[in-house]
N, C-alpha and C positions, 0 to 999 in steps of 0.2 A: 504215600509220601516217599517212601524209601524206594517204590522205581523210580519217581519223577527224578531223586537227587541223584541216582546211577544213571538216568537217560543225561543228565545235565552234565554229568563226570566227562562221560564216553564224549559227548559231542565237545568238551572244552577242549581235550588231548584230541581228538581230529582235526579242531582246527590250530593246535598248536603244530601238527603233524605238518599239516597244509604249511603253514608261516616257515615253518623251517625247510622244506621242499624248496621252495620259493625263496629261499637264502642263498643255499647252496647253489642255483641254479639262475646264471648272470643272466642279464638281459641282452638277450643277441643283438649288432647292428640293424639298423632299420634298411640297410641297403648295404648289400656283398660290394667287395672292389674288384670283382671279377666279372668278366661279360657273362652272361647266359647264365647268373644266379640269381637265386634271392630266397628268403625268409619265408619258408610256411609255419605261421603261428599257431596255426590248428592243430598239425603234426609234430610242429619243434624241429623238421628239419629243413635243413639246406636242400634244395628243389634246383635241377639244375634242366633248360629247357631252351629252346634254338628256335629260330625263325623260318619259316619255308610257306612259301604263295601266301605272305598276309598271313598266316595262322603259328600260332605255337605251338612247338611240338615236344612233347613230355619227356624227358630222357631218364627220372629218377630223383629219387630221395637220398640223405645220408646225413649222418652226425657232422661230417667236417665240409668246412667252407670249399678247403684246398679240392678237396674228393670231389666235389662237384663240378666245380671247375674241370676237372680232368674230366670228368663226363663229358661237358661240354665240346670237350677240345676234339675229343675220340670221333664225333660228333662231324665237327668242324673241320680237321683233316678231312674227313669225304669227302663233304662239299669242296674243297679249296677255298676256306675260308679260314681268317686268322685268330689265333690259337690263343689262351691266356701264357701260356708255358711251352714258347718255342723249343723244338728238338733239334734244329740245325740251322744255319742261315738263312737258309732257304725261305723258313716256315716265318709268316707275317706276325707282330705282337700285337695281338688284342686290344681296342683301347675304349677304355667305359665312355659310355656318352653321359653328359651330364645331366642329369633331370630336368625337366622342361618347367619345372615351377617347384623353385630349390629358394627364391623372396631375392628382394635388388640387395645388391652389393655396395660397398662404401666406396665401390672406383669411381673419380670422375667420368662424366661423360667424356666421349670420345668423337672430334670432330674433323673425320678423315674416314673416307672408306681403307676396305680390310686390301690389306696387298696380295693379299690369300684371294685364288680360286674357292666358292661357295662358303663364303665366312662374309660376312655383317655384322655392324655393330646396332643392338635392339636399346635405344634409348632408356626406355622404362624400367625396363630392368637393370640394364648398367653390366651388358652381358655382349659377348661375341658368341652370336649365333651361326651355325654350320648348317645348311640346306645345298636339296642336290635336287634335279629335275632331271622326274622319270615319267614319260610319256608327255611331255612340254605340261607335264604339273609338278611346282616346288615341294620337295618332302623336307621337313623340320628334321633334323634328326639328332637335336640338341643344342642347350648353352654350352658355356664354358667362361671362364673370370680371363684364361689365357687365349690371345690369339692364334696363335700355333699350337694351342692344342684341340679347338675348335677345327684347324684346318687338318690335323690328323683323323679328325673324326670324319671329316667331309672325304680324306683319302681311303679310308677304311671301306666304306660303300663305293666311290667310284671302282676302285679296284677289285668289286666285283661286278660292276657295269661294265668292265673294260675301258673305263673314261682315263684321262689324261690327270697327272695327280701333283699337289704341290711339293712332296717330298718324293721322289725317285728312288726306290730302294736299288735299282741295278740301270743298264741301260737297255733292256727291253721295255721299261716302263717309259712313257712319255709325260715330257714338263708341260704343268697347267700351266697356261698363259691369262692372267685379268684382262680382260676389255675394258678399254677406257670409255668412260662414262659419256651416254650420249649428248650430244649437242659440244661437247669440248674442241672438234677442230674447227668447229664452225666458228665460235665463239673469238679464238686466236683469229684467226683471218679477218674478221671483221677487228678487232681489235689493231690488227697490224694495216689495215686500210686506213685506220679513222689517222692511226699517228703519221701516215707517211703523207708529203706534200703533193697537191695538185699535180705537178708535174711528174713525181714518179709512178701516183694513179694511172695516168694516163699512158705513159709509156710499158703498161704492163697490159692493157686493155687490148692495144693494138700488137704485141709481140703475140697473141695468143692465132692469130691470123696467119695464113702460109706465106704472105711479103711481109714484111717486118717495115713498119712505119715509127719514125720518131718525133714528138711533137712535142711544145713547152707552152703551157699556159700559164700566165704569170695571173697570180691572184690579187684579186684588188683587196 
């Protein structure tokens, strides 16, 4: 009887031990605000790690958010790629993409394309999506609640494709231009035939010819 009530002691103060560990010790964000981090919960640290051909590449562990980050970045300078923690003009600012199923939003829908190069608005969710096409296949490469912030994300990948971007940091870089949505000139022209009269039809038919003829049909 008198081990059972010291095994029963020992194990009450372990797990008060345990509860109070677990007080002291907050609950970290479920997602870093910096590019190339995030939360290993097995370890308890901040993991900081980079992208190259499709795969991850492991750069380290640490106690702080910031630290990681700078891993990242040291990283990211090689490549020429943009940094959480610019060090001169020059160097591009990092910008997190937004979670690809982060639940809809209370914005209304939005009934107009994006005036952003590689931004659309995803009904469903009630979100402006950023995609870019590499090798004539679309990569997703996140939401966003803001449309310009969606289309920074969409700059952040072109600008290492080399592609043409909606915000211009200098003038080496070049302005994305939107395509107007197909079938739209067609549509005006036809429009602008039906409202004009018989007779200006027709004298637009025959100016297309290398003698210019003028003619008037009077509609019944």
């Amino acid at each position: 009887m008198a081990k059972t009530k010291k095994a029963m002691i020992i194990t009450d103060r372990h797990r008060k031990r345990t509860a109070a560990k677990a007080k002291k010790q907050p609950s970290p964000p479920r997602r870093s605000k910096y590019v190339g981090v995030t939360y290993d919960r097995i370890k308890a640290r901040w993991q900081a790690q980079i992208r190259i051909n499709d795969g991850n590449k492991f750069l380290g562990r640490c106690k702080d958010e910031k630290e990681a980050a700078r891993m990242y970045d040291e990283q990211a300078i090689l490549m020429g790629r943009p940094v959480n923690f610019p060090l001169h003009e020059g160097q591009i600012q990092a910008v997190k993409a937004a979670p690809r199923r982060e639940g809809v939003s209370k914005l209304p829908n939005v009934n107009r394309p994006s005036k952003y190069v590689g931004v659309s608005w995803v009904k469903k969710m009630k979100k402006w999506e950023a995609t870019i096409k590499i090798k004539g296949k679309s990569k997703c490469l996140g939401y966003s609640l803001d449309e310009k912030e969606a289309a920074r994300v969409y700059d952040e990948q072109a600008i290492l494709l080399g592609k043409p971007v909606n915000f211009p940091l200098h003038e080496g870089m070049e302005q994305a231009v939107k395509k107007a949505p197909k079938g739209t000139g067609t549509r005006r022209n036809n429009r602008a035939s039906r409202s004009q009269s018989p007779t200006e039809r027709v004298n637009i038919l025959f100016e297309g010819g290398a003698v210019l003829h003028r003619c008037s049909i009077v509609a019944l």
